[in-house]
LOPA-431721 format. One line per 4 residues: number of its first residue (from 1); their letters; for each residue x, y, z of C-alpha. Coordinates in nm, 4 decimals. Example, Ala and Ser with C-alpha at 12.3 -4.5 7.8 and 13.67 -1.06 7.14 Angstrom:
2
1 = as = 1.2300/-0.4500/0.7800  1.3670/-0.1060/0.7140
This chain:
419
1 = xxxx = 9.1074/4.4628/16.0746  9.3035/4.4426/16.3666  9.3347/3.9900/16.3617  9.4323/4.1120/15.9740
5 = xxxx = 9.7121/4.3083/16.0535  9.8693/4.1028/16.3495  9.8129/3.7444/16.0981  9.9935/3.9347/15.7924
9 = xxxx = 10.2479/4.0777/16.0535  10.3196/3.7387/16.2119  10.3094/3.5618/15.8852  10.6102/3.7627/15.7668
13 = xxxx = 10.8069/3.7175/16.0655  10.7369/3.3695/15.9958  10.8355/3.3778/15.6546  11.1888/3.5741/15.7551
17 = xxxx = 11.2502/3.2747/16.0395  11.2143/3.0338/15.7361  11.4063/3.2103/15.5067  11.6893/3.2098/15.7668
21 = xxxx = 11.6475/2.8474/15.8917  11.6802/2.7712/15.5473  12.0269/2.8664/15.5531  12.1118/2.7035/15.7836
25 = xxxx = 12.2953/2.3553/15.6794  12.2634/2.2194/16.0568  11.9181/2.2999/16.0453  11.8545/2.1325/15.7482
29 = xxxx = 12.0451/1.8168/15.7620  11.8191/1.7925/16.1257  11.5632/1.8087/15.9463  11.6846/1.5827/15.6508
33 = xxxx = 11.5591/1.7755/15.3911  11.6272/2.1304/15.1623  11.2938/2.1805/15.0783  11.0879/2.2405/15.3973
37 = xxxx = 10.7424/2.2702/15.3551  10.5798/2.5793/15.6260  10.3264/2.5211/15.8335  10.1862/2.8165/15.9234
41 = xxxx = 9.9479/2.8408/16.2439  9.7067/3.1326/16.4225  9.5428/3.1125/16.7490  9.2085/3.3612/16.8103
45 = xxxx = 9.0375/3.4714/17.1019  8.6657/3.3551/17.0241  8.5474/3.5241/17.3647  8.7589/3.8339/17.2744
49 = xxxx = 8.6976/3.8663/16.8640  8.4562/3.6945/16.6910  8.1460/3.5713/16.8143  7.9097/3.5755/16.5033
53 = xxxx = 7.8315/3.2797/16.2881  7.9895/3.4513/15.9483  8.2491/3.6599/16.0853  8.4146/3.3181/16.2161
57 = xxxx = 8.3649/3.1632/15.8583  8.5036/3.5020/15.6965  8.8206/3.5689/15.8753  8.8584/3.1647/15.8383
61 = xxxx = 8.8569/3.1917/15.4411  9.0678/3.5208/15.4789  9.3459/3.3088/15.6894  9.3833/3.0237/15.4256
65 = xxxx = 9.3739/3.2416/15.1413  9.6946/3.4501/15.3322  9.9014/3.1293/15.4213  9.7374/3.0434/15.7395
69 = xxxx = 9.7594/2.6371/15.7352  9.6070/2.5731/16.1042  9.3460/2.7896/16.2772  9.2924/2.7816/16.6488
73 = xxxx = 8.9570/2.9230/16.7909  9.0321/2.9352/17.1766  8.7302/3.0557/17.4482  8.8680/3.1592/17.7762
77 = xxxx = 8.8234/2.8264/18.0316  8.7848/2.6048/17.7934  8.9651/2.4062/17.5001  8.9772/2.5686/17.1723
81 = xxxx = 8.8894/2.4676/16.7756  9.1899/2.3653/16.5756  9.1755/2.2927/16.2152  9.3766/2.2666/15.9062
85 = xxxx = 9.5734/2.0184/15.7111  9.5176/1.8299/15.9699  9.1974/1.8805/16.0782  9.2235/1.8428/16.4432
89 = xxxx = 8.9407/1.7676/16.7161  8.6264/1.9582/16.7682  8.5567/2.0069/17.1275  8.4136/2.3571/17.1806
93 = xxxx = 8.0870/2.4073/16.9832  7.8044/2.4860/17.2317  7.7353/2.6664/17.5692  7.5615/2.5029/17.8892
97 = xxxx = 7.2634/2.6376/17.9224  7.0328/2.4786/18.2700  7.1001/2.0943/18.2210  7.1799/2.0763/17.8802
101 = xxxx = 7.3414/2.2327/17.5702  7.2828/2.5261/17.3562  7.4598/2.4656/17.0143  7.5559/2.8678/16.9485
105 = xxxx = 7.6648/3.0603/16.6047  8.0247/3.0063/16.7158  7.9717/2.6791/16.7264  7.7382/2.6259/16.4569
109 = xxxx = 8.0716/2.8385/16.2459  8.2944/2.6067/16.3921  8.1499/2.2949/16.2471  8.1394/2.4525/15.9155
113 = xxxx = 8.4533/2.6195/15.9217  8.6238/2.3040/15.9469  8.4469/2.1596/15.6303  8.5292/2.4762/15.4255
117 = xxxx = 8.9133/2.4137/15.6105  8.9460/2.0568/15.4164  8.7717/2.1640/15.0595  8.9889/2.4687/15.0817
121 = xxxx = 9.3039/2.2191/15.1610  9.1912/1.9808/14.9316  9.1120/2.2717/14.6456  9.4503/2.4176/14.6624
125 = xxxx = 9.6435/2.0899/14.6340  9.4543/2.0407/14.3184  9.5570/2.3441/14.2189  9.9164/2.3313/14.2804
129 = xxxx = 9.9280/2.0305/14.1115  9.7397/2.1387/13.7630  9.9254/2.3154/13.4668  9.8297/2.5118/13.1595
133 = xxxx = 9.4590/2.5736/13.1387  9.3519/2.3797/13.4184  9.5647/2.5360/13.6576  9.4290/2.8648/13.5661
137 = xxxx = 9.1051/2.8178/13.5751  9.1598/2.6662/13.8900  9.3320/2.9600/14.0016  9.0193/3.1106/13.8769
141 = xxxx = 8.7310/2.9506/14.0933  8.9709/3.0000/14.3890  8.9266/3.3425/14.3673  8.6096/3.3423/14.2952
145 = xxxx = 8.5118/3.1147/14.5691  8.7002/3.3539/14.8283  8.5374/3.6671/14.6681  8.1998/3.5050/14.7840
149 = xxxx = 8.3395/3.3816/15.0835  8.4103/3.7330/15.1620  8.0569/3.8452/15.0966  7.9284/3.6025/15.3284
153 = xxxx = 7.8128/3.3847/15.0453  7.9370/3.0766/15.1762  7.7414/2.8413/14.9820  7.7850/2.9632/14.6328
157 = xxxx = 8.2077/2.9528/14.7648  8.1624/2.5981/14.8709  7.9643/2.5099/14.5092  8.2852/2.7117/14.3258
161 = xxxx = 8.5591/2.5031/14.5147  8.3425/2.1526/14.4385  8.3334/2.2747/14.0913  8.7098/2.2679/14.1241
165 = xxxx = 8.7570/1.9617/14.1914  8.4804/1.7997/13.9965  8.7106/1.9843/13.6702  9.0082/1.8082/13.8100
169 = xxxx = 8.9731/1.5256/14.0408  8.6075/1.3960/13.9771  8.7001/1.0814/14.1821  8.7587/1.2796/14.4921
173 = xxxx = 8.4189/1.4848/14.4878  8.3688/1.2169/14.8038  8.5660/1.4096/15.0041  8.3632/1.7271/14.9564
177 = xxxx = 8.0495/1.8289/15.2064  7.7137/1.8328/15.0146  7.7056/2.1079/14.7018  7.3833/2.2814/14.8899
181 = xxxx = 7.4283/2.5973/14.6480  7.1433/2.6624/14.3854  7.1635/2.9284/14.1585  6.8435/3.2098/14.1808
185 = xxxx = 6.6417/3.2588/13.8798  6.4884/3.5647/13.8204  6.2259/3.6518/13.5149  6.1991/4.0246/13.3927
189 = xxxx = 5.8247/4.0959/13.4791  5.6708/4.0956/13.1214  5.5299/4.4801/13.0243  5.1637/4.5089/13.1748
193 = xxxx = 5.0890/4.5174/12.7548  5.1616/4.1469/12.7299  5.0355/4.0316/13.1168  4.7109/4.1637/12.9728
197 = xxxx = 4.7128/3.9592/12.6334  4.8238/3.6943/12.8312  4.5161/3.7603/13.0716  4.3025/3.7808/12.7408
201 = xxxx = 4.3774/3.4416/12.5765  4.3272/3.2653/12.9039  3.9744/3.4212/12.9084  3.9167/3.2653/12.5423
205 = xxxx = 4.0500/2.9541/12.5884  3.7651/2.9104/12.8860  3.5087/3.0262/12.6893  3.4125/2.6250/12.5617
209 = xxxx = 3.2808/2.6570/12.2023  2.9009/2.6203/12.0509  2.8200/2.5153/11.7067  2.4573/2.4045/11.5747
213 = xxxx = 2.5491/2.0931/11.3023  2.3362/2.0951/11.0173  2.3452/1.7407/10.8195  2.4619/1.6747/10.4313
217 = xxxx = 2.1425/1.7456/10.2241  2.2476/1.4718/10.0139  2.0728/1.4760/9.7009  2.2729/1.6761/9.3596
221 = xxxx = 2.5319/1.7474/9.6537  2.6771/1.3293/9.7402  2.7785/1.2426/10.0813  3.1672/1.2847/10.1465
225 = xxxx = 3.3382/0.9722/10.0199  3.5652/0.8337/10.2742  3.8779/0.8835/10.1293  4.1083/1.1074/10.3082
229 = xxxx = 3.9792/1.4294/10.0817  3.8581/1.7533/10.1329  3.4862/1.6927/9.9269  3.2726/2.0071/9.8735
233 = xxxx = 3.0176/1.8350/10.0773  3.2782/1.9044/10.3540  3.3054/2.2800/10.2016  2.9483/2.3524/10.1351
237 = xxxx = 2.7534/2.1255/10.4385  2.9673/2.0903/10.7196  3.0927/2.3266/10.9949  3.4240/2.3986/11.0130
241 = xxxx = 3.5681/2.4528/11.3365  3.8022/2.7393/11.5250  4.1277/2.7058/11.6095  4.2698/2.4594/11.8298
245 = xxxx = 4.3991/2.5446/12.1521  4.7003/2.4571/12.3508  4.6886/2.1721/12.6057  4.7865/2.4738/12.8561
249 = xxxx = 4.5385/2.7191/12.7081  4.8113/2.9636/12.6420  4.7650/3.0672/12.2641  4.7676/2.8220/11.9606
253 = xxxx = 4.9686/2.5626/11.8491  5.2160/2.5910/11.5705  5.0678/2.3672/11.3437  4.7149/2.4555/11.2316
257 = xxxx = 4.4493/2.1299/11.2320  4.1548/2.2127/11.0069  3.8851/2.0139/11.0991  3.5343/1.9746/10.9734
261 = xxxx = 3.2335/1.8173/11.0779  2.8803/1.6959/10.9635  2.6251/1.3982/10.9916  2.3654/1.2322/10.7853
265 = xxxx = 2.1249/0.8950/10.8784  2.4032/0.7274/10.8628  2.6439/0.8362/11.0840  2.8444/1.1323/11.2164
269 = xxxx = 3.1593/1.2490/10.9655  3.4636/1.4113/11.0715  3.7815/1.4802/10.8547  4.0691/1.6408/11.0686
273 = xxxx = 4.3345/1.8175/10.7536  4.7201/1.8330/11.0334  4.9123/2.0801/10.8658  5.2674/1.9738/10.9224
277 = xxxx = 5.5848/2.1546/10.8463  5.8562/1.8438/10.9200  5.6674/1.5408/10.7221  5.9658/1.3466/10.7003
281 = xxxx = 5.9663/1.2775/11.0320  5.5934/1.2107/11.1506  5.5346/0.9408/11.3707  5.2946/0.6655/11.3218
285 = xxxx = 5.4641/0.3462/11.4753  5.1540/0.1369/11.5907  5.0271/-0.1226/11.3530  4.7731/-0.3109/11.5702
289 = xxxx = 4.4022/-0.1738/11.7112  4.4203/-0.0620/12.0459  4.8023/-0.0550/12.0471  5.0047/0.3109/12.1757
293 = xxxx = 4.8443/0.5120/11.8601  4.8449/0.7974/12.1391  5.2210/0.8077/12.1275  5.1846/0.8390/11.7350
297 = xxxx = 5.0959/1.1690/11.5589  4.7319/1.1214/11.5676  4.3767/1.3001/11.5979  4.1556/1.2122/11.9141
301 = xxxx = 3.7978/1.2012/11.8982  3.5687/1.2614/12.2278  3.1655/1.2277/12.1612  2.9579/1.1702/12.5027
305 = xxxx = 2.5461/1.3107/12.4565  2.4022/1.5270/12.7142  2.1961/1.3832/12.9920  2.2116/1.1595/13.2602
309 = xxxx = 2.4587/0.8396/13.2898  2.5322/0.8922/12.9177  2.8594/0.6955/12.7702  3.1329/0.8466/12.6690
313 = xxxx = 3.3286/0.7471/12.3774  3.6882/0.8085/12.2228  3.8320/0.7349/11.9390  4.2092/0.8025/11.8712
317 = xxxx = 4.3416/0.7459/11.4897  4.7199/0.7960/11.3581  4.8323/0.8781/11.0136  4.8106/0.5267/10.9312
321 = xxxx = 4.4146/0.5126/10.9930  4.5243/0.2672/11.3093  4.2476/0.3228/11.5958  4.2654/0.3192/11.9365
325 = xxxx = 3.9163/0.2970/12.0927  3.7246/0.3096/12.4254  3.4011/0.3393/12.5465  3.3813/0.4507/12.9156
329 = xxxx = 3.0472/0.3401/13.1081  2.8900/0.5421/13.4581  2.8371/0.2277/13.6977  2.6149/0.2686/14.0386
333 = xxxx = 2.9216/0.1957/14.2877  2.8062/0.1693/14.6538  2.5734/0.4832/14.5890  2.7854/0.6324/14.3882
337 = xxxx = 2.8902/0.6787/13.9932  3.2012/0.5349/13.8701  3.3552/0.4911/13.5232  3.4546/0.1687/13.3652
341 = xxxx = 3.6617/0.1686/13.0612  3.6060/-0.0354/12.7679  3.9335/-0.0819/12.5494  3.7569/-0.4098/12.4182
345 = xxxx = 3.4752/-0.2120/12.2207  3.5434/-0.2494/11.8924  3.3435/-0.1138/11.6221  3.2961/-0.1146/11.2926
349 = xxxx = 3.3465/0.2463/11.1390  3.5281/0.3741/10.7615  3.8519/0.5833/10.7849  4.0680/0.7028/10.5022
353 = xxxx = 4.3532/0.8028/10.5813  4.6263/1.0672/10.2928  4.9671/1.2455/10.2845  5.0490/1.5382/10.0927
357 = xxxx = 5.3832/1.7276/10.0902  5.2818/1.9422/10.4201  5.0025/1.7634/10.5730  4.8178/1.4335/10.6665
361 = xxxx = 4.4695/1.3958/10.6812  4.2411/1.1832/10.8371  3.8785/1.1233/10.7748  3.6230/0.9187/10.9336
365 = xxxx = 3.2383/0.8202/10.9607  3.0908/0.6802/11.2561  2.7839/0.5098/11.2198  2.5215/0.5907/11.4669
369 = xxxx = 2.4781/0.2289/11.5807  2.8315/0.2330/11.7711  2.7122/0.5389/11.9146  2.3902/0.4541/12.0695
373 = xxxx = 2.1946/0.5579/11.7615  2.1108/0.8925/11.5943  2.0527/1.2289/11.7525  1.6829/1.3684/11.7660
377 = xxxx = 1.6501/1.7244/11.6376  1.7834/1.9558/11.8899  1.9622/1.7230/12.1006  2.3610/1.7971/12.2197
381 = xxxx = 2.6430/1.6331/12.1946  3.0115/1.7314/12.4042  3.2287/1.6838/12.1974  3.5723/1.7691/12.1491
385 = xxxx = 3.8774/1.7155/11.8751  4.2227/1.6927/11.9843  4.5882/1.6417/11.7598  4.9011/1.4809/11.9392
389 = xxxx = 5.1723/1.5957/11.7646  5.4786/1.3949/11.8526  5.7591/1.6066/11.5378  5.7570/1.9117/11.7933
393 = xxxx = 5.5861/1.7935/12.1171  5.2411/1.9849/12.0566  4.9159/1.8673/12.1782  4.6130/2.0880/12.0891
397 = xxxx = 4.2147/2.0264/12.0881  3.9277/2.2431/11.9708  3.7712/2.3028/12.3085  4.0870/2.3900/12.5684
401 = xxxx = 4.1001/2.0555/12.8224  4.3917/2.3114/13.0680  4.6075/1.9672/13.0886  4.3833/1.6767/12.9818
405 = xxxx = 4.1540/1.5527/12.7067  3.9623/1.3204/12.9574  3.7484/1.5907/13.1520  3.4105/1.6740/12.9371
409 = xxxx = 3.3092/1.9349/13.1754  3.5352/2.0915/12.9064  3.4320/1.9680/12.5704  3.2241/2.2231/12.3496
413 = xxxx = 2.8674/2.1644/12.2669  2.6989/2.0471/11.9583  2.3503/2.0907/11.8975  2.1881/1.8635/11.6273
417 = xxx = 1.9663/2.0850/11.3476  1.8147/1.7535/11.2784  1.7538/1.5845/11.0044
């Protein structure tokens, strides 16, 4: 309070000198102008006053934003800090300590101070120069920035006065130290109510799904025709599994994917019904086998059996009934088991593929000889189902993957009735 007082007192008896000198003509035709610009200056005791890293940036800010155009920092024995305009040489900014130097919070200040000096300069010439709307909302952000400055928020002041001149001078933001500010974003704790619902659907999206698949009985009830149709064999025969998850495991997706499954001798049939709200703008821009169908709207299909050094096999098909297909192989590498994809398995299977106003469907049958043949009664199957939706970026699957479709440890098991 004290540096205040005597700064504001010695500022006006500066101002009254230049008010006088002013009218003065021999003064002024010495000088050879009638519009002087002041140059205010204001020497402080850093052994006497401030020590302290943010004092000495404070009662910096607080000098520039009264007049103040040069600031001396002077230590008793030794050459002083002067910076401004100007921005003079910096030659005290650390204390001997044994045989070396001790960089202190004065110093530390110091080197910061003049920095915040030259934005502050450069800020306020911006300023002074703006008009209308510009110049007030420069105004603005210099008050805002010396509000913070004040509160010993020095970064966020430094990020307000960049902002300044980013607004009005973008070409200059050079000239300005690094914008080191970063704004702190805080979440409202959510009401123990919903952290425990949130808890709950985590717990059912680990639990990885069961079904026993019984096969088409065939007979007065046909086998589905592969035609991108909901048959009653589909209704009556197969299973029809849960929900889908979310990728994350946190709840369901928006759009529902019916799917249904079932088998008979000849192969294994699954018919995936995407319920779609935004049709006109489904994706489905591969035309060739093995091409990016994953970056289409598209169903995934993952089938590996249980037991030792089994394949696993995927099959990915978009709304155009374009595949994508891989088998992936365990190979004995230096004692241990590796995977080796196969992109260049091809098989021969029947899909169907239909569009309705609101949905796409999808339906396929996979003979057993791609697969490795047919299942013995009681045998099991991972296997998992899985939508890309690429309208609203949604992926979902019947058995939760947590952030990938590729792990089987998390597909859901299908047990074989037989046949």
């Amino acid at each position: 309070q004290d540096i205040h007082e005597c700064a504001l007192a010695m500022l006006d008896k500066r101002r009254q000198l230049l008010a006088q000198w002013q009218q003065d003509p021999t003064l002024r035709e010495a000088a050879g102008t009638d519009q002087p610009l002041p140059l205010y200056s204001f020497w402080i005791s850093a052994d006497g006053h401030i020590t302290d890293y943010p004092t000495i940036l404070r009662q910096s800010w607080w000098l520039r934003e009264h007049g103040f155009d040069v600031i001396a920092y002077c230590s008793v024995g030794g050459a002083g800090v002067v910076y401004g305009q100007g921005v003079a040489e910096f030659s005290f900014m650390a204390t001997s300590y044994n045989d070396g130097l001790m960089v202190t919070d004065r110093g530390l200040a110091l080197l910061e101070g003049r920095q915040d000096w030259s934005l502050l300069t450069l800020a306020r010439l911006l300023c002074d120069r703006a008009s209308g709307n510009q110049r007030r909302r420069a105004q603005q952000l210099l008050q805002q920035a010396y509000n913070k400055a004040q509160s010993n928020e020095f970064d966020q002041a430094r990020h307000l006065l960049v902002q300044l001149v980013k607004q009005l001078r973008p070409d200059l933001l050079v000239l300005c130290p690094p914008d080191m500010w970063q704004p702190v974003v805080t979440h409202p704790l959510p009401p123990v109510a919903e952290q425990e619902q949130e808890r709950r659907i985590l717990e059912e999206a680990r639990d990885r799904p069961q079904i026993s698949l019984k096969p088409f009985q065939g007979g007065y009830r046909p086998l589905p025709v592969i035609d991108g149709q909901v048959d009653n064999a589909y209704l009556e025969e197969a299973s029809r599994l849960s929900r889908y998850w979310l990728l994350s495991g946190q709840g369901h997706p928006q759009a529902e994917t019916e799917t249904y499954v079932g088998y008979s001798q000849q192969g294994l049939y699954v018919l995936c019904r995407c319920l779609e709200p935004d049709m006109d703008h489904l994706k489905a821009q591969a035309t060739e086998r093995d091409g990016a169908v994953y970056y289409d709207d598209a169903v995934e299909i993952f089938l590996q059996p249980v037991g030792q050094n089994q394949p696993r096999y995927q099959i990915i098909l978009n709304s155009e009934g374009v595949s994508y297909d891989a088998r992936y192989l365990p190979v004995a590498t230096d004692g241990r088991i590796t995977t080796k994809t196969e992109v260049d398995w091809n098989p021969k299977f029947e899909v169907a593929t239909r569009r309705e106003a609101d949905a796409w469907t999808v339906e396929v049958m996979l003979p057993w000889d791609m697969l490795g043949g047919p299942p013995q009664d009681g045998e099991v199957w991972l296997m998992n189902f899985a939508r890309d939706r690429r309208v609203v970026p949604e992926q979902s699957s019947w058995s939760c993957g947590f952030g990938t479709f590729q792990d089987p440890t998390r597909y859901g098991r299908v047990t074989f009735a037989g046949l």
